[in-house]
NUTIKE-639515 format. One line per 3 residues: number of its first residue (from 1); their letters; for each residue x, y, z of C-alpha. Coordinates in nm, 2 decimals, always signed. Layout:
NUM) A) X,Y,Z | ...
//
This chain:
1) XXX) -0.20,-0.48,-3.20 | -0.29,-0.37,-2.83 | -0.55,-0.68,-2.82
4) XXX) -0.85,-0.68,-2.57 | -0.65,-0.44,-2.30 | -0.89,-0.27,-2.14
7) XXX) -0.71,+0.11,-2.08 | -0.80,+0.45,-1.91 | -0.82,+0.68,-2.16
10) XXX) -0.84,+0.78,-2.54 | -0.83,+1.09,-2.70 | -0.87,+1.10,-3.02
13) XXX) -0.84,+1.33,-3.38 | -0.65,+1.57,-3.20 | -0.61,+1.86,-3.42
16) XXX) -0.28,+1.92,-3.29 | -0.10,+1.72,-3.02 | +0.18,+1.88,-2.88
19) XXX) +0.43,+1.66,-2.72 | +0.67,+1.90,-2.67 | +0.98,+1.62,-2.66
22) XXX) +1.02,+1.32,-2.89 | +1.31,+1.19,-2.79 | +1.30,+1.17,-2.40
25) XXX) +1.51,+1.45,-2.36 | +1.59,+1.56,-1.99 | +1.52,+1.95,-2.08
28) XXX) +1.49,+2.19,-2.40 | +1.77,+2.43,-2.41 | +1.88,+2.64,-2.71
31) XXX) +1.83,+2.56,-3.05 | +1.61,+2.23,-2.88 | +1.35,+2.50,-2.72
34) XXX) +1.27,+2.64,-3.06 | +1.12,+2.41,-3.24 | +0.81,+2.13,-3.05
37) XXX) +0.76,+1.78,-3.12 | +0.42,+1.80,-3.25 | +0.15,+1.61,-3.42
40) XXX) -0.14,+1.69,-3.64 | -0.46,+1.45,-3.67 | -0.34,+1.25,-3.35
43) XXX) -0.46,+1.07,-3.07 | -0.32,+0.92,-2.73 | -0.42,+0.67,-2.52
46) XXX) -0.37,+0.63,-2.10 | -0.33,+0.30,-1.92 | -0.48,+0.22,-1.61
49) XXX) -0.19,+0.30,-1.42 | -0.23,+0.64,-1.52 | +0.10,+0.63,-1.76
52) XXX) +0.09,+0.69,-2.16 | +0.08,+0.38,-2.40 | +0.03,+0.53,-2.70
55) XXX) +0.09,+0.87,-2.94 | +0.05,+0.87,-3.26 | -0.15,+0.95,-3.57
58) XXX) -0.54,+0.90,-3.51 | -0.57,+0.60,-3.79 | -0.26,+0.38,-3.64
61) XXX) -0.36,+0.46,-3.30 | -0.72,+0.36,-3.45 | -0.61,+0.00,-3.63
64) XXX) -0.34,-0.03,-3.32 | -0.57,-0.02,-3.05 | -0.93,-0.13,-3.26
67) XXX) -0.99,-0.42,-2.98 | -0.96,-0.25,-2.72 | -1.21,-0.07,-2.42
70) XXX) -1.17,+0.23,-2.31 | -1.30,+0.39,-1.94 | -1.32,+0.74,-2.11
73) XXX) -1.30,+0.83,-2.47 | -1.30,+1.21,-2.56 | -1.37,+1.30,-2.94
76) XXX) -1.07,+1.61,-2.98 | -1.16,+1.70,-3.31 | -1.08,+2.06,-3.40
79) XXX) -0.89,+2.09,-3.04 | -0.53,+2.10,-2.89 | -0.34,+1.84,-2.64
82) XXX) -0.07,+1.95,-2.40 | +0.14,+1.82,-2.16 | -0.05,+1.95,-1.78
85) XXX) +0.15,+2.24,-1.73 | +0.38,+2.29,-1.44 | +0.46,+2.54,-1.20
88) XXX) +0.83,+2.52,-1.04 | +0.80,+2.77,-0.80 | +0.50,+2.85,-0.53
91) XXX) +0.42,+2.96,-0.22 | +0.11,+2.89,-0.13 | +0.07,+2.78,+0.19
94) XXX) -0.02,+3.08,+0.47 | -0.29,+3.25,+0.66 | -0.37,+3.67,+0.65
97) XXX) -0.40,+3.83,+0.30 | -0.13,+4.15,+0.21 | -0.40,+4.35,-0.01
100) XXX) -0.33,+4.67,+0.14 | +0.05,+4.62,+0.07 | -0.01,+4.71,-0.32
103) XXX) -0.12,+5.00,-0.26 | +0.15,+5.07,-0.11 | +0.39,+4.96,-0.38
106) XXX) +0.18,+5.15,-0.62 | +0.28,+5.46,-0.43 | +0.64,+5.37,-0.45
109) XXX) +0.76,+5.17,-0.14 | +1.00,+4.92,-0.27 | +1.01,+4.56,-0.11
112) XXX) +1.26,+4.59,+0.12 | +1.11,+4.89,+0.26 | +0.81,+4.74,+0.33
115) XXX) +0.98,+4.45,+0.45 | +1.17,+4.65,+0.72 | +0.88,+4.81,+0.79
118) XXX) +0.73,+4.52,+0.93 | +0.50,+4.37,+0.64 | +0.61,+4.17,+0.36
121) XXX) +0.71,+3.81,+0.50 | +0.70,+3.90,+0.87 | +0.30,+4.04,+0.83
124) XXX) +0.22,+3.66,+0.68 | +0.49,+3.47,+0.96 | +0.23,+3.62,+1.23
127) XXX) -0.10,+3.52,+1.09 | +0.05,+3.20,+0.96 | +0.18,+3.15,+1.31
130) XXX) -0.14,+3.17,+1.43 | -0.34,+2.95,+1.20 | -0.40,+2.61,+1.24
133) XXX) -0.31,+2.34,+1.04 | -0.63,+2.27,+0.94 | -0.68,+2.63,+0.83
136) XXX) -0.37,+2.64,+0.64 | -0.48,+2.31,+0.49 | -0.84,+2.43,+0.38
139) XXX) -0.62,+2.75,+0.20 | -0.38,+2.54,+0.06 | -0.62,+2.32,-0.13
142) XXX) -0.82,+2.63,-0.28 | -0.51,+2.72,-0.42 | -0.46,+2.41,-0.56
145) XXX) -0.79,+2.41,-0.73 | -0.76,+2.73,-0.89 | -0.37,+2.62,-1.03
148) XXX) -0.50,+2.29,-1.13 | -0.82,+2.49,-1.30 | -0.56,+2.67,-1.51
151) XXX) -0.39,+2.38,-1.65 | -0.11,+2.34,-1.38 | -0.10,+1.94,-1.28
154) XXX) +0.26,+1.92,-1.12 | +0.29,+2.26,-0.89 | +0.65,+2.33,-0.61
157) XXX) +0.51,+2.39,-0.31 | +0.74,+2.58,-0.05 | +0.71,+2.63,+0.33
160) XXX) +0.87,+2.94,+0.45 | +0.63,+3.18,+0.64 | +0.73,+2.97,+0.98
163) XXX) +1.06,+3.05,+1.02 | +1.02,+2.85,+1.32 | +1.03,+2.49,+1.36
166) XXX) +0.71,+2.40,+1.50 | +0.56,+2.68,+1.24 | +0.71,+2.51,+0.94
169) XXX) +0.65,+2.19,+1.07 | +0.29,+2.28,+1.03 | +0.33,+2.42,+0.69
172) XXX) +0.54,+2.07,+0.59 | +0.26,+1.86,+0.69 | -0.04,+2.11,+0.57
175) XXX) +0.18,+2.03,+0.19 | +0.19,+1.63,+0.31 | -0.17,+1.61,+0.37
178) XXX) -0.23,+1.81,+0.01 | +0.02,+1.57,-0.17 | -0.20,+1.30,-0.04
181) XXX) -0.52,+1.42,-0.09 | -0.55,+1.60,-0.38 | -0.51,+1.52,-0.78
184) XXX) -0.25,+1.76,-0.87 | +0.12,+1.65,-0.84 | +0.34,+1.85,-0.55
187) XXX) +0.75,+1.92,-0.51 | +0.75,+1.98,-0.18 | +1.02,+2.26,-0.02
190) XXX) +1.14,+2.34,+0.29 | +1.23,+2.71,+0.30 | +1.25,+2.77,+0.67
193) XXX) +1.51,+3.02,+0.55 | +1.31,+3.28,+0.37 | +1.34,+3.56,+0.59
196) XXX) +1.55,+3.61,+0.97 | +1.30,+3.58,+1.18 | +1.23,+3.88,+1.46
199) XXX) +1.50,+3.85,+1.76 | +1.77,+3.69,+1.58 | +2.03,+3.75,+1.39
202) XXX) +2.12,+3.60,+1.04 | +2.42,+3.38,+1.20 | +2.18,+3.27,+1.47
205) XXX) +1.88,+3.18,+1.24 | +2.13,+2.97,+1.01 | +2.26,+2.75,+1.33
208) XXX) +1.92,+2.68,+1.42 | +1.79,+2.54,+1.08 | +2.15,+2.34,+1.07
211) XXX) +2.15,+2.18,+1.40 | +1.76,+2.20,+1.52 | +1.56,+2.21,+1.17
214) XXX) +1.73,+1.99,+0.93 | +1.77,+1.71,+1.18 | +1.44,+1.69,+1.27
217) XXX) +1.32,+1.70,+0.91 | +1.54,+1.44,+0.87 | +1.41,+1.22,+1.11
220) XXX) +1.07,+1.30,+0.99 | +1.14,+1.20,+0.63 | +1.31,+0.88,+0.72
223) XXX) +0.99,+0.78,+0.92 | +0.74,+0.84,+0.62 | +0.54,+1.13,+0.78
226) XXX) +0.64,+1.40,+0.57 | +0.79,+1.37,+0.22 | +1.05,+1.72,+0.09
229) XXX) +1.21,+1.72,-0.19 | +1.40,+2.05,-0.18 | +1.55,+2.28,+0.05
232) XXX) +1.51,+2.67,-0.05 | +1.69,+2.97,+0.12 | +1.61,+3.34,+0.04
235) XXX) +1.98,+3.46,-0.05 | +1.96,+3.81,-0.02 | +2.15,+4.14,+0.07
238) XXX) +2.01,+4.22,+0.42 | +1.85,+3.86,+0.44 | +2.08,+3.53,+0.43
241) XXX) +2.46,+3.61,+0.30 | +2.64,+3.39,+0.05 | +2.83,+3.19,+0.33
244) XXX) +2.49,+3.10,+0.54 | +2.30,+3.03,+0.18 | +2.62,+2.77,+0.14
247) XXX) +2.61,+2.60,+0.48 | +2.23,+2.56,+0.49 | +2.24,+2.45,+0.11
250) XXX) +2.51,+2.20,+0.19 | +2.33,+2.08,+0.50 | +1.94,+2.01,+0.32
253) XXX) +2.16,+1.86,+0.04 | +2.36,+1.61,+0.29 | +2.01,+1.51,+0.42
256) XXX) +1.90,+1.37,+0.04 | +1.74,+1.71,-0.01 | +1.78,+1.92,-0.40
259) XXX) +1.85,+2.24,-0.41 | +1.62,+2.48,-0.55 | +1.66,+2.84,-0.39
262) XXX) +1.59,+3.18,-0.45 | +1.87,+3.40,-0.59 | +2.03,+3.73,-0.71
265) XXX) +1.67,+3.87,-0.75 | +1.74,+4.27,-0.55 | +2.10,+4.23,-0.55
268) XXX) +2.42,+4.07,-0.74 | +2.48,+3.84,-0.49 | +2.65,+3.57,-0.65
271) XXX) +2.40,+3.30,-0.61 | +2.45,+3.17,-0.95 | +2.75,+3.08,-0.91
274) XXX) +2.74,+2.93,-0.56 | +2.47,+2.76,-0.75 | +2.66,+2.57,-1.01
277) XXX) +2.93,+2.50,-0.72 | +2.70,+2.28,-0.51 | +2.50,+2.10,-0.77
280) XXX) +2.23,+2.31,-0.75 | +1.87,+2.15,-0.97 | +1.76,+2.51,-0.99
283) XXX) +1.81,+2.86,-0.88 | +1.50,+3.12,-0.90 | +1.48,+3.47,-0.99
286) XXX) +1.79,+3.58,-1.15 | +1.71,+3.94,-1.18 | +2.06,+4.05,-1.11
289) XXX) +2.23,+3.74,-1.20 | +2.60,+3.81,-1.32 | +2.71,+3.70,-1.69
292) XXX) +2.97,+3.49,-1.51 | +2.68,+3.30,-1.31 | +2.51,+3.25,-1.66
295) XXX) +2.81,+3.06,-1.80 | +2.84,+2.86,-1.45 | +2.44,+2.71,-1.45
298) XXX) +2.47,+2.66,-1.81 | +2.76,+2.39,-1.76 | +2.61,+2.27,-1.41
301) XXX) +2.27,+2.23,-1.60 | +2.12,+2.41,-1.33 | +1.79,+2.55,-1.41
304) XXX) +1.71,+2.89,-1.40 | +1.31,+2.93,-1.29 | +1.23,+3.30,-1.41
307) XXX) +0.94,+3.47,-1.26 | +0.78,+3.74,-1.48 | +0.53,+3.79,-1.24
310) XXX) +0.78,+3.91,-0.98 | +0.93,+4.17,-1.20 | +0.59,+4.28,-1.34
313) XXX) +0.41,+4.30,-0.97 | +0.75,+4.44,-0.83 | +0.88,+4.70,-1.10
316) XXX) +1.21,+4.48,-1.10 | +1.40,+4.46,-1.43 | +1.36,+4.16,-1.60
319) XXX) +1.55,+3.86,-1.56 | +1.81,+3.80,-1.88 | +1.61,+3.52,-2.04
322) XXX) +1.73,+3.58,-2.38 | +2.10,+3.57,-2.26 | +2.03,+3.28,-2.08
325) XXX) +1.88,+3.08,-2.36 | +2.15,+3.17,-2.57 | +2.41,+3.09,-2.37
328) XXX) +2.26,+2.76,-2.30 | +2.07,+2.75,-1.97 | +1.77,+2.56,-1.89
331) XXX) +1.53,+2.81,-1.87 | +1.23,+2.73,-1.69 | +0.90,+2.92,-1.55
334) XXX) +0.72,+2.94,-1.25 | +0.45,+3.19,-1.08 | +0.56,+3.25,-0.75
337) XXX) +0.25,+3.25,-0.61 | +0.25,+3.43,-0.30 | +0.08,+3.67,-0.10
340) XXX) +0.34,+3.96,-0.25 | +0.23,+3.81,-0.67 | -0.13,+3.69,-0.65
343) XXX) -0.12,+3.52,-1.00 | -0.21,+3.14,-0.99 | -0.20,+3.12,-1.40
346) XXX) +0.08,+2.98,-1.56 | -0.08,+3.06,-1.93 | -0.06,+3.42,-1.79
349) XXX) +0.28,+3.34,-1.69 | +0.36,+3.25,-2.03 | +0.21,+3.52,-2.22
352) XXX) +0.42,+3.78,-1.97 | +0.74,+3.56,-2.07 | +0.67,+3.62,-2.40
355) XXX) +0.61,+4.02,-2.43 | +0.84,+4.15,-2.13 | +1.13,+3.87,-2.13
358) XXX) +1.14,+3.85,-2.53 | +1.08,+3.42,-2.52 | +0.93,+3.29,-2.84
361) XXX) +0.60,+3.10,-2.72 | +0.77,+2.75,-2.78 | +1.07,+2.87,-2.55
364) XXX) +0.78,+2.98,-2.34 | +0.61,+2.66,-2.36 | +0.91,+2.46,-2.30
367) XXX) +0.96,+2.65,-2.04 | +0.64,+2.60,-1.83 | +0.66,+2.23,-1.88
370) XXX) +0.95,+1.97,-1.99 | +1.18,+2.26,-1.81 | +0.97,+2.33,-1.54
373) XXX) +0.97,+1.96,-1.49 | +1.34,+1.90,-1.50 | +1.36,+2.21,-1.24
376) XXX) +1.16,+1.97,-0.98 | +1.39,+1.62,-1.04 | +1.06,+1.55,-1.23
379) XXX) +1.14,+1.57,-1.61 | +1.18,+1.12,-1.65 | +0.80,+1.14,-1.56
382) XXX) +0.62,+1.45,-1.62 | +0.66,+1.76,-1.87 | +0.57,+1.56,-2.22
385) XXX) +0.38,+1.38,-2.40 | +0.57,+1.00,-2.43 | +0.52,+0.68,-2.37
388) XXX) +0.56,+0.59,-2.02 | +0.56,+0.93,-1.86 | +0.26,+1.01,-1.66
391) XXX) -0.08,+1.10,-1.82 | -0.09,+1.46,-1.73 | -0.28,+1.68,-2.02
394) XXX) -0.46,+1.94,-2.13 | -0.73,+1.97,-2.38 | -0.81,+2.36,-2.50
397) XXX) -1.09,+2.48,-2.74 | -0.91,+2.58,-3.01 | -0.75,+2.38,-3.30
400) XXX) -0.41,+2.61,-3.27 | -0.23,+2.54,-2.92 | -0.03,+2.93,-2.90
403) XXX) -0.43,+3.09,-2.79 | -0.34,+2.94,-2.45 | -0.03,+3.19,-2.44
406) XXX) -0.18,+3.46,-2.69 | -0.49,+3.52,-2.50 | -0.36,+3.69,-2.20
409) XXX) -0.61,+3.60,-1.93 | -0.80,+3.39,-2.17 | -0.71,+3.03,-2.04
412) XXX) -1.06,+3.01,-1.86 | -1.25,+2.98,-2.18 | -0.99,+2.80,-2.36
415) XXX) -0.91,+2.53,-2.12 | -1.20,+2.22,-2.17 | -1.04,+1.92,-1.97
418) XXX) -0.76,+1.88,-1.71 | -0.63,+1.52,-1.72 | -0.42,+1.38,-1.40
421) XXX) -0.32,+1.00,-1.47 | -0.57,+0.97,-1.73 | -0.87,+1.08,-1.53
424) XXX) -1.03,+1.38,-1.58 | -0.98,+1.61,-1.29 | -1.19,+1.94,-1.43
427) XXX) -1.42,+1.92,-1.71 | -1.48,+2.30,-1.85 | -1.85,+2.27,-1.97
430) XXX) -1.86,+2.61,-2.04 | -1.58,+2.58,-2.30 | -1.83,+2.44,-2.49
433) XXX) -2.09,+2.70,-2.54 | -1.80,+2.97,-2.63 | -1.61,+3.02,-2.90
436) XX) -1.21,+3.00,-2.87 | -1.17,+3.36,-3.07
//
């Protein structure tokens, strides 16, 4: 018996609760991704510091917990609970909007072109340059509450449209003053190598991050004013080369930093496999990925963040996820939010997962949260539904939990409460007034 604890939160008759792990597995990979942990007629209760105590089936959580108060208790009869869904790959922090660039796509300019033709990353470097911290700040958090709004509690956040160090400085601490201030979980990442910035050369932009950048974000991190997790670099033909993506890698990794960076997305570049080398957490994109680099981040356990709304937005063929899976990888998801793929949704993530890269909707599932998770260093606390990981849910309006993938587009109907830590963060009254079909 629980006794007279007093606890945060307790939802109750759950029609189905979907834990996603059982067993506090790290990740979901193969024949683990296929199948949920699940329960039917469940319930789940949140302690006050914001961490699960309970999962189980509605009458022994009932008898278990029968003494106890409760700060919030949320009837879920006839609905669904999930795990807060995460996002392992974003960039959302930046100033100036790149509307007018889609048009352009849609008359056939590919990336690069537009790239060298001055837009792309260097059109949002100038505005972003430009903005102050407190603008960027004010954007950032809009962001958030859109990502949050769509069931995302644990979101990467990347730097990157700097390329400076006073820029991406800026960014850093725009992301610090988020992480503080707002409910949803951040991964912070320093990507001060996403693009070469205008006047230098690729060998000249890699010595600065190594001996200027890096050092100072050092010193910043041992001092408590920013916190960084990871350390990104855009490893690209025409962009950073595989020896530069290895000595700025090695260098944000000697500092305590993971590494989580973009690769083999336009070109083979072999980024898988310099992946696996260094101990990489997580490598995004894979478009081009070789079968060799497969094999190499399925025995590093590096996770492979695909980004269906990339390859949709972009007209890029789409990442191997069904090779990947079966060969063992960790496959995990992430929007890329950016100025280039405006999509803050990971249920639309999902859904595009499912019909374009052929993953079932547990894979899918799996992928946006428990592997998502692990792709951030994140997957002890965050990603299921188990006793003593974080209280991070979802309640949706319907009493099957695959209409937040099926209903492309649908998730703002669907989605009644976000939960952060056992407090609810967005409460959906609307959801109650429509029907889920």
């Amino acid at each position: 018996m629980a006794g007279r604890q007093r606890h945060r939160l307790l939802l109750e008759n759950a029609e189905q609760l979907v834990l996603v792990c059982g067993r506090r597995e790290p990740y979901l990979r193969r024949d683990g991704a296929h199948t949920l942990a699940l329960l039917r007629a469940a319930s789940l209760v949140v302690g006050l510091d914001g961490c699960i105590k309970a999962v189980g089936q509605a009458d022994v959580i009932r008898n278990e917990f029968s003494e106890a108060t409760f700060e919030r208790i949320i009837d879920c009869s006839g609905k669904c609970v999930l795990p807060g869904l995460v996002d392992a790959h974003t960039h959302p922090v930046w100033a100036g909007d790149r509307v007018h660039e889609f048009a352009m796509k849609l008359a056939g300019a590919s990336y690069m072109e537009i790239h060298q033709a001055g837009g792309g990353i260097h059109f949002t470097v100038e505005h972003t340059r430009a903005a102050s911290e407190a603008e960027l700040l004010a954007g950032l958090q809009q962001r958030l509450g859109r990502m949050l709004r769509a069931g995302s509690t644990l979101v990467e956040c990347k730097s990157g449209y700097g390329l400076d160090l006073h820029t991406e400085l800026k960014m850093l601490r725009a992301i610090e003053r988020a992480r503080r201030s707002t409910d949803i979980g951040i991964s912070s990442t320093y990507c001060g190598a996403h693009a070469v910035p205008r006047g230098k050369t690729a060998a000249e932009a890699t010595d600065d991050i190594i001996n200027n950048h890096l050092p100072k974000l050092k010193e910043l991190k041992l001092s408590g004013e920013i916190h960084v997790d990871n350390i990104d670099v855009f490893c690209e033909k025409g962009v950073f080369d595989l020896e530069s993506t290895r000595r700025i890698l090695q260098a944000g990794k000697d500092i305590g930093l993971q590494i989580n960076f973009h690769g083999d997305e336009l070109h083979p570049m072999k980024s898988a496999e310099l992946g696996a080398q260094l101990g990489a957490r997580a490598i995004s994109h894979l478009e081009e990925v070789s079968d060799e680099g497969i094999v190499a981040m399925a025995r590093a356990k590096c996770a492979a963040v695909l980004l269906p709304t990339t390859a949709y937005m972009l007209r890029l063929k789409q990442p191997q996820a069904r090779k990947m899976l079966e060969e063992g990888v960790i496959v995990a998801l992430g929007s890329d939010f950016n100025p280039n793929a405006y999509c803050f949704s990971m249920p639309m993530v999902m859904h595009l997962a499912c019909v374009n890269m052929k993953m079932s909707m547990n894979e899918a599932l799996a992928a946006a949260t428990i592997n998502a998770a692990y792709a951030l260093g994140k997957s002890d606390t965050h990603g299921s539904l188990e006793v003593g990981k974080q209280g991070d849910l979802l309640i949706i309006n319907s009493s099957r939990w695959e209409h937040l993938i099926y209903q492309f587009g649908g998730h703002e109907a669907l989605i009644n409460y976000v939960i952060v830590k056992g407090k609810v963060i967005y409460e959906n009254e609307r959801c109650e007034a429509m029907g889920s079909y």
